[in-house]
C-alpha positions as CSV (number, residue, x, y, z in Angstrom):
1,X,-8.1,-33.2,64.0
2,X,-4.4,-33.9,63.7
3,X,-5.4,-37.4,62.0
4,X,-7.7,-35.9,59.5
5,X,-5.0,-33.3,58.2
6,X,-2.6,-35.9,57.5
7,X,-5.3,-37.9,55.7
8,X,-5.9,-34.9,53.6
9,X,-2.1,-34.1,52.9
10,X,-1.8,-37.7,51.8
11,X,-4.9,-37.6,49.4
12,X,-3.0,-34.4,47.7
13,X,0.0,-36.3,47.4
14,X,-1.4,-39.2,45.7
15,X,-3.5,-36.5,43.6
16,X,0.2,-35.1,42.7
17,X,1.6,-38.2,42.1
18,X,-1.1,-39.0,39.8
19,X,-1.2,-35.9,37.9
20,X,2.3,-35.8,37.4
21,X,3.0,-39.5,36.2
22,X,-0.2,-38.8,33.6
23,X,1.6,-35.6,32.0
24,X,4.4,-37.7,31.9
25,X,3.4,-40.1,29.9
26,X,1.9,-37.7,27.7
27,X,4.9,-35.7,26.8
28,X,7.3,-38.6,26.3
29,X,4.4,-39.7,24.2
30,X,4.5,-36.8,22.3
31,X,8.1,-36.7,22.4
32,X,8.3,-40.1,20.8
33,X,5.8,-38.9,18.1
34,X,7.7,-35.9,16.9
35,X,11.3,-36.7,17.8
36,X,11.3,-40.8,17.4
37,X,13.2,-40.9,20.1
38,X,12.3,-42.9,23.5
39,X,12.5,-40.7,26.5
40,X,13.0,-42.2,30.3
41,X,10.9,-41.0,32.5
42,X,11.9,-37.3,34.4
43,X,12.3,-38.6,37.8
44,X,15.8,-38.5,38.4
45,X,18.4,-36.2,37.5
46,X,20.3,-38.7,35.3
47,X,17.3,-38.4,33.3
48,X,17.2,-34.5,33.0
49,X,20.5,-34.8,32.4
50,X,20.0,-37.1,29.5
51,X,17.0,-35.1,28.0
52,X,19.2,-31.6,28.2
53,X,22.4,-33.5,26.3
54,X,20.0,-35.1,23.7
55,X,18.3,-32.3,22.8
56,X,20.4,-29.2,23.5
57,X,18.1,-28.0,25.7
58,X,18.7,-25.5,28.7
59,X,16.4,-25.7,31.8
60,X,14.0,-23.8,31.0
61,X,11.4,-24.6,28.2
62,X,13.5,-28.1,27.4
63,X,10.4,-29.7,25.7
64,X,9.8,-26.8,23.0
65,X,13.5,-26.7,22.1
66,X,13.9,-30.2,21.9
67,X,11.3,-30.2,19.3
68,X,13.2,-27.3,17.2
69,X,16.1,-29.3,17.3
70,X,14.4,-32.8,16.1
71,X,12.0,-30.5,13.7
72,X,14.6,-28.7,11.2
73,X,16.4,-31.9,10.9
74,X,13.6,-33.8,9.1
75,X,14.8,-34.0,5.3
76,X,18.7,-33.4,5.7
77,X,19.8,-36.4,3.7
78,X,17.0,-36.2,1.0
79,X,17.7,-36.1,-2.7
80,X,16.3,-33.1,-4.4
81,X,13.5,-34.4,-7.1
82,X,14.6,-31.6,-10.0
83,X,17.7,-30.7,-11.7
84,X,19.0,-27.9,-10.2
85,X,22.0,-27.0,-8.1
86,X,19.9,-25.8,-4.9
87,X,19.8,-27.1,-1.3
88,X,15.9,-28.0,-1.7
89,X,13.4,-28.0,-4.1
90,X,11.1,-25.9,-2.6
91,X,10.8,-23.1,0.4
92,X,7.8,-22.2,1.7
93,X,7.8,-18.8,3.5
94,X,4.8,-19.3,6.0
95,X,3.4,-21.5,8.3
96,X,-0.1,-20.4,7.9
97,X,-2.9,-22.8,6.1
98,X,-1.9,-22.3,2.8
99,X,2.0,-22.8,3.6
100,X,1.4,-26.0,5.2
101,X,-0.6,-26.9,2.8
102,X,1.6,-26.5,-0.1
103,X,4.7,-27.8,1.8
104,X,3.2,-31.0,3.2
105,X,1.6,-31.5,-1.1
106,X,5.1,-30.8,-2.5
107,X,6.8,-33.4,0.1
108,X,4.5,-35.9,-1.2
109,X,5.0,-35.4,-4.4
110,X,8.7,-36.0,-3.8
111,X,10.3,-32.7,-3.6
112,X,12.7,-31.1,-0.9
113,X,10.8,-29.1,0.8
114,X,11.6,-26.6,3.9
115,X,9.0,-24.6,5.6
116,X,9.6,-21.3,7.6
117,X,7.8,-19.6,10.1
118,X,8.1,-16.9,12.5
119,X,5.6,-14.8,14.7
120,X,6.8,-11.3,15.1
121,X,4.9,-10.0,18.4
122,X,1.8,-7.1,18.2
123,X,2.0,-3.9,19.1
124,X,0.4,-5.6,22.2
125,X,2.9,-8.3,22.6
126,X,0.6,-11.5,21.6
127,X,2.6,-14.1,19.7
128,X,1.3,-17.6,18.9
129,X,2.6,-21.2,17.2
130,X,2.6,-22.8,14.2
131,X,-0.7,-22.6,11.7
132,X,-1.0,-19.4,10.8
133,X,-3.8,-16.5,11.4
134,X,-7.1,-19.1,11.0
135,X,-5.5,-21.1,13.6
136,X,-4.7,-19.0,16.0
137,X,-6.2,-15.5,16.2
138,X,-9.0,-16.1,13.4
139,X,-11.4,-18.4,12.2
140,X,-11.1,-21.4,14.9
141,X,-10.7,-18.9,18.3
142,X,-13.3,-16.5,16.4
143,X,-16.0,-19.3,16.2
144,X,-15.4,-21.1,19.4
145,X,-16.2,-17.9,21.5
146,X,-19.2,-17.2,18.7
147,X,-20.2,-20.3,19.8
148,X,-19.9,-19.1,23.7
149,X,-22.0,-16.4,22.5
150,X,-25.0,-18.5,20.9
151,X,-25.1,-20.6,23.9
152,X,-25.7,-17.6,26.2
153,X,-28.4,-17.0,23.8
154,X,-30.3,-20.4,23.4
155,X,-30.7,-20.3,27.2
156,X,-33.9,-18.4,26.1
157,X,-35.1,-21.0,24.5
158,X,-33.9,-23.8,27.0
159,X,-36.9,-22.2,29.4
160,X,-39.4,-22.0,26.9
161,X,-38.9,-25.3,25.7
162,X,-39.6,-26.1,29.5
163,X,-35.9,-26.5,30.7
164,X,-35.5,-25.1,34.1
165,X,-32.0,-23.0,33.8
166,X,-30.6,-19.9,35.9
167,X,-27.2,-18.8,34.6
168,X,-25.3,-16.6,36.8
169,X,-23.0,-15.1,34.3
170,X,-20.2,-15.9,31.7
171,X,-16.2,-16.8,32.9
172,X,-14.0,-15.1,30.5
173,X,-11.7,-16.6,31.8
174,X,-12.4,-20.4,31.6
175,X,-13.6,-20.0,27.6
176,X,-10.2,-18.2,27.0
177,X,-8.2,-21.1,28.5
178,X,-10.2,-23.5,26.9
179,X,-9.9,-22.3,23.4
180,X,-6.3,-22.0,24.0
181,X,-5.6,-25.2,25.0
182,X,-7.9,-26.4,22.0
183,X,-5.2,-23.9,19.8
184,X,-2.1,-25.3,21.7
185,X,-3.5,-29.0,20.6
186,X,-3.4,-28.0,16.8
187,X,-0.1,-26.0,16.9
188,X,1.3,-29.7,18.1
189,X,-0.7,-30.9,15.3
190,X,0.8,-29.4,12.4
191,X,4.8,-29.9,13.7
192,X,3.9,-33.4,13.9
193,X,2.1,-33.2,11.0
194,X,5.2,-31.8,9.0
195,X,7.4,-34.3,10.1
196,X,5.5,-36.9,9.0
197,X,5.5,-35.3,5.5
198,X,9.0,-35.1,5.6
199,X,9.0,-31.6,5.8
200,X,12.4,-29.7,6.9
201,X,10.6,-27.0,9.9
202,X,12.2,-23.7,10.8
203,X,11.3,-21.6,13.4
204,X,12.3,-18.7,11.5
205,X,11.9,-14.9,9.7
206,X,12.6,-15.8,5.5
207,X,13.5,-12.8,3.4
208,X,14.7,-13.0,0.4
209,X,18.6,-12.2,-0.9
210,X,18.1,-13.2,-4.5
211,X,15.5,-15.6,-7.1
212,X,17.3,-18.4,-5.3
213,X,17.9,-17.6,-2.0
214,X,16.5,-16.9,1.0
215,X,17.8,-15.8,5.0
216,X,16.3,-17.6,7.9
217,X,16.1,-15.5,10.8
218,X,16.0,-17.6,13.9
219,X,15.0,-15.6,17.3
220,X,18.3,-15.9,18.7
221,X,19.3,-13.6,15.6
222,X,21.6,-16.4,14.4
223,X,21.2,-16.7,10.2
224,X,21.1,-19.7,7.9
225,X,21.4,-19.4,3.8
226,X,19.2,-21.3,2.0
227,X,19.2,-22.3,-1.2
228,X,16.1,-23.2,-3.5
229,X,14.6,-23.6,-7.0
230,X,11.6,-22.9,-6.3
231,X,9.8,-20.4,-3.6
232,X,6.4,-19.7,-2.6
233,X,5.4,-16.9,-0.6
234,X,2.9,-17.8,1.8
235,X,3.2,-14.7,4.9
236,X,-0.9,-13.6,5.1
237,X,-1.6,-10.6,7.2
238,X,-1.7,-8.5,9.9
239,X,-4.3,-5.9,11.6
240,X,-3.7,-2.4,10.5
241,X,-4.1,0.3,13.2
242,X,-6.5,3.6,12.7
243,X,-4.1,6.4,11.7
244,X,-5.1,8.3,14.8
245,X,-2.7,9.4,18.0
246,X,-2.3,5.8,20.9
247,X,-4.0,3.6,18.5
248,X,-0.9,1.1,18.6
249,X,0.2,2.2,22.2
250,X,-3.5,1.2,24.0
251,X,-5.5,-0.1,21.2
252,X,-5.6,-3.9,20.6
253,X,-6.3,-6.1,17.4
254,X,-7.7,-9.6,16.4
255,X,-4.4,-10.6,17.3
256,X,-4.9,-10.0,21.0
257,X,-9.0,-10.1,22.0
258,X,-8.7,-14.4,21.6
259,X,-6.1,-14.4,24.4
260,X,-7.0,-11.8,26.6
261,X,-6.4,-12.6,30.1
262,X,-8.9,-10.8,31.2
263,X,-12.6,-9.8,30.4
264,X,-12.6,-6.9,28.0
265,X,-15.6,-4.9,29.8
266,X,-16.9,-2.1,28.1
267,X,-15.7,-2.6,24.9
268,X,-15.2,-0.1,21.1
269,X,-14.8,-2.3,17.9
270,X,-13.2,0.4,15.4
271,X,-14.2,-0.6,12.1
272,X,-17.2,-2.2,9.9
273,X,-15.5,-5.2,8.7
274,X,-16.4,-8.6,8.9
275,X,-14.0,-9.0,11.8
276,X,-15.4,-5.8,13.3
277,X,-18.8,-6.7,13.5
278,X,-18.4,-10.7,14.5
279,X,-15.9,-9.2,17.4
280,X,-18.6,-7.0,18.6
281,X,-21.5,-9.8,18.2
282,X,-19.8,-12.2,20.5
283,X,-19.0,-9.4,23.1
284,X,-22.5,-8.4,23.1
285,X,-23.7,-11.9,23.7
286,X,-20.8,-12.9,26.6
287,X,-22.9,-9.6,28.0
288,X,-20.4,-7.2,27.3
289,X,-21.2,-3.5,26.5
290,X,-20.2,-3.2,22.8
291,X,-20.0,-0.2,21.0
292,X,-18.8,-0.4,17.0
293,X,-17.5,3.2,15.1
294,X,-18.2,2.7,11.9
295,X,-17.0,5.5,9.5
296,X,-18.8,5.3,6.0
297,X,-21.0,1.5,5.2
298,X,-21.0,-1.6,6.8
299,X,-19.2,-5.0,5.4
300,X,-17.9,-3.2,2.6
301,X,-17.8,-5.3,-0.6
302,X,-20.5,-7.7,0.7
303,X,-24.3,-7.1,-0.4
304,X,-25.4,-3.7,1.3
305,X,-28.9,-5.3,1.8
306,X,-28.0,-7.9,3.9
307,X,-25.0,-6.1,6.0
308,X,-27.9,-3.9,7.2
309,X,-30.3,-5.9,8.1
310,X,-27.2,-7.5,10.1
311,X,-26.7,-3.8,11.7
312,X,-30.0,-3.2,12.2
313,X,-30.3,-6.9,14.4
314,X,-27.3,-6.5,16.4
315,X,-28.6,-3.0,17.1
316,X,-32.2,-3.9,18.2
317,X,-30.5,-7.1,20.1
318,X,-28.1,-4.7,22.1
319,X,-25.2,-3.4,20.3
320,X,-24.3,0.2,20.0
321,X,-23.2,1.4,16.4
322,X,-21.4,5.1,16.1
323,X,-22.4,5.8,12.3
324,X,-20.1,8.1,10.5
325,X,-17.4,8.2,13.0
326,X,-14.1,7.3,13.4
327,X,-11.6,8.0,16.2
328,X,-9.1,10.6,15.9
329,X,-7.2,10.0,19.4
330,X,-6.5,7.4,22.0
331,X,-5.3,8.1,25.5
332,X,-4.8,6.5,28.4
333,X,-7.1,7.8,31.3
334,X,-5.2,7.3,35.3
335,X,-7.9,5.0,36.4
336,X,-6.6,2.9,33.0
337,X,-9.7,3.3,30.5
338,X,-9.4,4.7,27.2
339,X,-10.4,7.8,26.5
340,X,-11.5,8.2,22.7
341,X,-12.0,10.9,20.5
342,X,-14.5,10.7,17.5
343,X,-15.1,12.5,14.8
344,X,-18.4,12.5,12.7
345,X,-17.6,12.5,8.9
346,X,-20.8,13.6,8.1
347,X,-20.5,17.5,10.0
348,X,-16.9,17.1,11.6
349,X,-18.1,17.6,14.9
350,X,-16.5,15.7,18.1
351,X,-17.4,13.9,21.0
352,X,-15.7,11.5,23.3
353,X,-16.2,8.8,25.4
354,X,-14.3,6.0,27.4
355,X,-13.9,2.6,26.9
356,X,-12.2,-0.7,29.0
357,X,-10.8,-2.2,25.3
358,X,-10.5,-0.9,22.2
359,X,-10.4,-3.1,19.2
360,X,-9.3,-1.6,16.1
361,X,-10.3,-4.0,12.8
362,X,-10.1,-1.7,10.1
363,X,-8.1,-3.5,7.9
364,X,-5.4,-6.4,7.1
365,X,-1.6,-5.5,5.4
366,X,0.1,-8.2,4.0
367,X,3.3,-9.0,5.8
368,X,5.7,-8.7,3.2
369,X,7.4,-5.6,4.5
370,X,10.7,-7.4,5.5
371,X,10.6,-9.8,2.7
372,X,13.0,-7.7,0.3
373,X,10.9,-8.3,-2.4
374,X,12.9,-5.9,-4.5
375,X,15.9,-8.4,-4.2
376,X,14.3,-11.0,-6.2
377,X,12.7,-8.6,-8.7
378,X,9.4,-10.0,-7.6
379,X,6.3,-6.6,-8.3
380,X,4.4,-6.3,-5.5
381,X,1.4,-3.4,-4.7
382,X,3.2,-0.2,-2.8
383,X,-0.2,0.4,-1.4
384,X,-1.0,-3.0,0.4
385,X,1.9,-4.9,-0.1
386,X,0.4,-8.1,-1.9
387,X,1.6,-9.7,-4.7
388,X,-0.1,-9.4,-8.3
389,X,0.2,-13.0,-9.7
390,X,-1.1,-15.2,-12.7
391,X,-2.0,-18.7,-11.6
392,X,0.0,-18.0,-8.3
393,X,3.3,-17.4,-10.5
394,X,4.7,-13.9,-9.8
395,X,6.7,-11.4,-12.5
396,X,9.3,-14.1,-11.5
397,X,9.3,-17.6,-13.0
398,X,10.5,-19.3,-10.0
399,X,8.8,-17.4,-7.0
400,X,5.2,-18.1,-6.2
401,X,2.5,-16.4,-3.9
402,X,-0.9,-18.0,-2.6
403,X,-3.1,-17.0,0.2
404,X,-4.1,-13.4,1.7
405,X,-0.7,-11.8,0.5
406,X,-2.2,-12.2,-2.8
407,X,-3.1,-9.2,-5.1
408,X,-7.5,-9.0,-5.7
409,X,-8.0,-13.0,-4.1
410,X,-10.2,-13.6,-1.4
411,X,-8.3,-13.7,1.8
412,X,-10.3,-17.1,2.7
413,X,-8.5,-20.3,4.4
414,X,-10.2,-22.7,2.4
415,X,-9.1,-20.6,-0.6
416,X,-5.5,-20.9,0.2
417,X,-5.3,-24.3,0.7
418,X,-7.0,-25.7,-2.0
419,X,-4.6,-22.9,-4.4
420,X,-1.5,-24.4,-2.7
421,X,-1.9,-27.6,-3.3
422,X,-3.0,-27.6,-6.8
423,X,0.3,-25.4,-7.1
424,X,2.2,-27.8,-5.7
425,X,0.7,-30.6,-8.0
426,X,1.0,-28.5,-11.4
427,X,5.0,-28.3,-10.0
428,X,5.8,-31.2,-9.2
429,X,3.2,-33.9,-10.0
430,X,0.8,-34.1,-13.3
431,X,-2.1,-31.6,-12.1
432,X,-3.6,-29.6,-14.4
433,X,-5.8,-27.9,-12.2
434,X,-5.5,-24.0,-11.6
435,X,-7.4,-22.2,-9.0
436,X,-10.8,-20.7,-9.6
437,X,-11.8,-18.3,-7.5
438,X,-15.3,-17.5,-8.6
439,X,-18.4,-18.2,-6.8
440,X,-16.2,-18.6,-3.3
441,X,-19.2,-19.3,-0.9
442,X,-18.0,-17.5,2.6
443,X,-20.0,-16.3,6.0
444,X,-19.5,-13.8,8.1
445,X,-20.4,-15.2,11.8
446,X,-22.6,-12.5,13.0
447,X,-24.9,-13.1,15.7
448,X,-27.5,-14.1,12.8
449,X,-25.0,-15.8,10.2
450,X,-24.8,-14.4,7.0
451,X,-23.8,-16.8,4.4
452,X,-22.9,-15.7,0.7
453,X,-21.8,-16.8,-2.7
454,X,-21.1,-15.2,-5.8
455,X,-21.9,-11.3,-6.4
456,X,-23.9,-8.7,-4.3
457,X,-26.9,-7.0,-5.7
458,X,-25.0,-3.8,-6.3
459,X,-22.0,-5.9,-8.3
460,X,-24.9,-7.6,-10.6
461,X,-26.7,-4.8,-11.1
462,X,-23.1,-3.3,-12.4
463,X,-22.1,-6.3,-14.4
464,X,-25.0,-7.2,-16.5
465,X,-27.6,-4.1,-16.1
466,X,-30.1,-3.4,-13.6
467,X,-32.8,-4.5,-16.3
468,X,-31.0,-7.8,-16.7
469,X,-31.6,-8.8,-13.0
470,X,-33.8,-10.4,-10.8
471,X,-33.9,-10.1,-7.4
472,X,-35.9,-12.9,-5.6
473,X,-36.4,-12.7,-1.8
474,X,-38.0,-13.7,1.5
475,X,-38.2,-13.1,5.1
476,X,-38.9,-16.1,7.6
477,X,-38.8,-17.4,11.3
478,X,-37.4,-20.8,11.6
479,X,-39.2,-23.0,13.3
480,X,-36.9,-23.5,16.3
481,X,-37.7,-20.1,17.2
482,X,-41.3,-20.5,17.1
483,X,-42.3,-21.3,21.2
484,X,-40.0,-18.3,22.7
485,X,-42.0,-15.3,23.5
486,X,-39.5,-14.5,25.9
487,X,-38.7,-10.5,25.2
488,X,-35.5,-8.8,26.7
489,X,-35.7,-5.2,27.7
490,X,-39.0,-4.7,25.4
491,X,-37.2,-6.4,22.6
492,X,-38.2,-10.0,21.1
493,X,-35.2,-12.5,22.1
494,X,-37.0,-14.5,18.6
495,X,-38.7,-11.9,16.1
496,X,-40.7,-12.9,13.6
497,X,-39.3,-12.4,10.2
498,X,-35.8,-11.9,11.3
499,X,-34.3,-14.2,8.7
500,X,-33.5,-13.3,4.9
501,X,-33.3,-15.0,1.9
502,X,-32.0,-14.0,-1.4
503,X,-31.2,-15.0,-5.0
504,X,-29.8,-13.2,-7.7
505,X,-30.5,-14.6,-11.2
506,X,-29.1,-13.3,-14.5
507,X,-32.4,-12.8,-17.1
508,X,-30.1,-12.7,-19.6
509,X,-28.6,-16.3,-19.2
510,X,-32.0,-18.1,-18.3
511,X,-32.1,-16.9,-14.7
512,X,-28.4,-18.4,-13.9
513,X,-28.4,-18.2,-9.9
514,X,-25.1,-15.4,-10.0
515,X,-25.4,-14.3,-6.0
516,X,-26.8,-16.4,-3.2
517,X,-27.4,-14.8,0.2
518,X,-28.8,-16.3,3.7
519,X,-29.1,-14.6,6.8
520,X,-30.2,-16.7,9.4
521,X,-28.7,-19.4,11.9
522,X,-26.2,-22.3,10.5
523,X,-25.3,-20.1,7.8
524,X,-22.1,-21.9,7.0
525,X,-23.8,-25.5,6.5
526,X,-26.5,-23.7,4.6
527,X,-24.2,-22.4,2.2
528,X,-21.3,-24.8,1.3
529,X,-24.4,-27.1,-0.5
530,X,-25.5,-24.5,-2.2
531,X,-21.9,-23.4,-3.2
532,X,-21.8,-27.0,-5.4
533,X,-25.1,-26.3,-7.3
534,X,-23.6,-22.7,-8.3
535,X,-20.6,-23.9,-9.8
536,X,-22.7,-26.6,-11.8
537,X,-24.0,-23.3,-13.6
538,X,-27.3,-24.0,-11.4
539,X,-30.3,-21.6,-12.3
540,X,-33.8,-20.7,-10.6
541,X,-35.5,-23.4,-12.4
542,X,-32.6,-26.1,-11.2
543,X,-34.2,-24.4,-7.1
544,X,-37.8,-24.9,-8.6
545,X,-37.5,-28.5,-9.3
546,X,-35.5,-29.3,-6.0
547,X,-37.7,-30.5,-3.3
548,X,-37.0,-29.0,0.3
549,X,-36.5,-30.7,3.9
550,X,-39.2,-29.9,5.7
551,X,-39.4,-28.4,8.2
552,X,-35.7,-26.5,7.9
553,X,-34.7,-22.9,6.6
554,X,-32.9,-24.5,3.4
555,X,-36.0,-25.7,2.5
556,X,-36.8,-21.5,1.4
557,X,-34.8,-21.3,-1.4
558,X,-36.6,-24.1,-2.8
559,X,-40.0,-22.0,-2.8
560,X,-39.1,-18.5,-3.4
561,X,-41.5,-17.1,-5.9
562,X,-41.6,-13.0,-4.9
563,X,-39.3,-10.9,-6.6
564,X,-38.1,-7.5,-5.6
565,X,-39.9,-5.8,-8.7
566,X,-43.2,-7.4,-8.2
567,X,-43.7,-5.1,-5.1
568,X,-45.6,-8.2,-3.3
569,X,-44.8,-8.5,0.9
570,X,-42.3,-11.5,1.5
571,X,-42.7,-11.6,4.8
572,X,-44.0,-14.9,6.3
573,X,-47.1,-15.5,8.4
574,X,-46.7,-19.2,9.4
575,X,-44.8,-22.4,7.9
């Protein structure tokens, strides 16, 4: 009826009304937080009118230049803490984790500090904010939608556990949109976060001009001179691209598959790296078909034992690997798939097929390209780019490097951030701390986690002599697995045995634990304990005399008794 109409067009009125006061108060919120300033509320155009001539801003994305205004203002009238003739004390070139890091430490330790940061677009045209490669298109967006993928799978065990669940598929859409607005609320974060370290921010590309001096390159192509004792270059990575025909024109990257608008459908990882393989185990669990080209081993660097038992998992649970291949072409097919061309290293035969995505993770270059390195003097590796450094200190006195752009470190988040600060306290504070990057525990978030510290087999075995090592190991089933019998196209959803423990132990050195190895689920929260008792020098006895948690899968490497030598089963048959 007419009268119910205009009931309804009232109702989503007052619905507007009350949506739009709500993200008004929440921006001049935010506004105040950032800017200090007190902002009247946008409902009249004296008001826009007072926002645009406060902040410089046009009409069109007002709120984000506002904030680039207020943000590269921050520590204008500041004394420098040293006795120099420079602007600022220190410039930090990147906003990843380790930049912010060692920006936000120096600040507090009193010195002038500016931080830069630019996002040059991929090949794709995906560009992000502030925080870096973790942030953004790594470790947070990589884990949320690992997560997505471990949900689909419990729903398994939901039922046998007695839960009565139908799912009626996965929205790629709604998971991208909410891990983006989870990104979007950290970005926000960390500009709020520098301010209140009194950290000067620019939205800007830093290369260098000489030991002293650096160019910001703003995206308006305007250029400000800076001046500063000190420098540390903190730029990480970026994807590299197969050397193959269309890899940059219609391939994408890690950079792109967290944002993707769209579902990726049938789906080619290019690659066996950690990234590669993660990628391909979350697509394969959001019901994806997944197929990964992998052109010599898997999870190169990491121990070979335990990267194929991950292969061999993902395989039986519905992944497709392409052993010794690796594209040689890309195109474009007219109904918009990608047509790729592989060749098998092994005979040099080729075969196609077609794909909806393509995503190539072969690789990371460090972004130091435009840096003009050469400028400062600073040595760098012609083959990768990084930076050789002792104790983060480069060939040059005054110019530092932490983070993935660094020369044989582990490209870890963690691993930067902890270097950058201790920097930044040896600098400017009384630290006496250096860096130690042995026994870094890491995982790789595979369908089932594999969680690692210290060496591989194969790097044991070369550092100390196959005779001097000892291999202990297990298989198990934890026991949340136990009640699902549930089997998916012939295939156990739960196998028995699917889980791997291992520990190395130097003979030599009273069976000092020198490489720790998990496969299995919570690999991450497994490890990081474990990570403590290795750096206290902890050996096999130091496992034997800890007591497990019972029932849990940490609880194994508190009973492990079968070594590889002995030739004795380790499978399990029961708790």
């Amino acid at each position: 009826s007419t009268h119910e109409r205009a009931r309804r067009r009232r109702r989503r009125r007052i619905r507007t009304r009350t949506i739009s006061s709500i993200l008004t108060r929440t921006l001049r919120r935010g506004f105040r937080a950032v800017t200090g300033f007190d902002v009247p509320a946008f409902t009249t155009a004296a008001s826009k009118r007072w926002f645009e001539s406060s902040s410089g801003a046009s009409t069109v994305g007002p709120f984000a230049s506002a904030f680039e205004g207020a943000a590269t203002e921050t520590t204008g009238g500041m004394a420098c803490k040293g006795d120099h003739e420079y602007e600022y004390d220190v410039v930090v070139i990147g906003g990843g984790s380790g930049g912010l890091a060692a920006a936000k430490e120096a600040a507090k330790l009193g010195a002038k500090t500016v931080c830069l940061d630019f996002v040059k677009p991929s090949p794709a045209g995906t560009t992000w904010g502030l925080g870096g490669t973790c942030v953004n298109v790594g470790c947070i967006p990589k884990k949320l939608m690992h997560q997505a993928g471990i949900l689909g799978e419990q729903f398994s065990d939901a039922r046998e556990y007695g839960w009565k669940l139908e799912s009626t598929g996965h929205d790629w859409e709604k998971m991208v949109e909410q891990v983006q607005n989870h990104i979007g609320s950290l970005n926000f974060g960390y500009r709020t976060a520098l301010r209140e370290a009194n950290v000067t921010y620019l939205n800007a590309y830093g290369s260098l001009k000489d030991a002293h001096t650096v160019v910001a390159t703003k995206k308006n192509g305007t250029e400000q001179v800076i001046t500063a004792d000190k420098i540390v270059i903190a730029v990480g990575g970026r994807p590299s691209y197969p050397d193959a025909p269309g890899a940059k024109e219609y391939c994408i990257t890690s950079d792109d598959v967290f944002s993707l608008p769209k579902a990726p459908g049938k789906t080619l990882c290019v690659g066996a790296s950690y990234i590669s393989l993660e990628t391909a185990g979350f697509l394969t669990a959001l019901g994806f078909e997944t197929s990964v080209a992998i052109r010599s081993i898997p999870l190169r660097g990491f121990d070979q034992e335990v990267a194929e038992k991950i292969v061999s998992y993902m395989s039986t649970h519905g992944t497709k690997f392409l052993r010794d291949s690796q594209p040689i072409k890309f195109e474009k097919e007219e109904n918009g798939k990608i047509k790729v061309t592989f060749e098998n290293t092994m005979f040099g035969n080729t075969f196609v097929e077609s794909f909806d995505t393509v995503v190539c993770a072969v690789g990371r270059d460090a972004v130091t390209e435009g840096l003009n390195l050469a400028a400062a003097g600073v040595e760098f590796n012609a083959k990768n780019g990084k930076i050789p450094c002792v104790n983060e200190q480069s060939n040059v006195e005054n110019i530092y490097a932490i983070g993935d752009v660094l020369d044989t470190r582990q490209e870890l988040t963690p691993v930067a951030i902890k270097a950058g600060v201790r920097l930044m306290r040896r600098i400017y504070g009384n630290g006496k701390d250096t860096m130690n990057y042995d026994l870094v525990p890491t995982t790789v978030f595979t369908p089932l986690e594999y969680g690692t510290i210290g060496m591989s087999e194969e790097l044991a075995v070369e550092t100390y002599g196959a005779e001097n090592i000892e291999c202990y190991i297990s298989y198990f089933k934890p026991l949340e697995w136990a009640v699902n019998h549930e089997e998916h196209n012939g295939v156990a959803v739960r196998s028995d045995n699917a889980c791997f423990a291992k520990l190395i132990t130097n003979l030599a050195d009273d069976e000092r634990v020198v490489g720790f190895h998990y496969l299995g689920p919570n690999a991450g929260e497994i490890t990081q304990g474990y990570a403590v008792a290795m750096k206290m020098g902890a050996k096999k006895s130091d496992f034997n005399e800890t007591v497990g948690i019972h029932p849990t899968v940490s609880e194994e490497f508190t009973l492990m008794e079968i070594t590889k030598r002995s030739g004795v089963d380790p499978s399990k048959k029961g708790c």
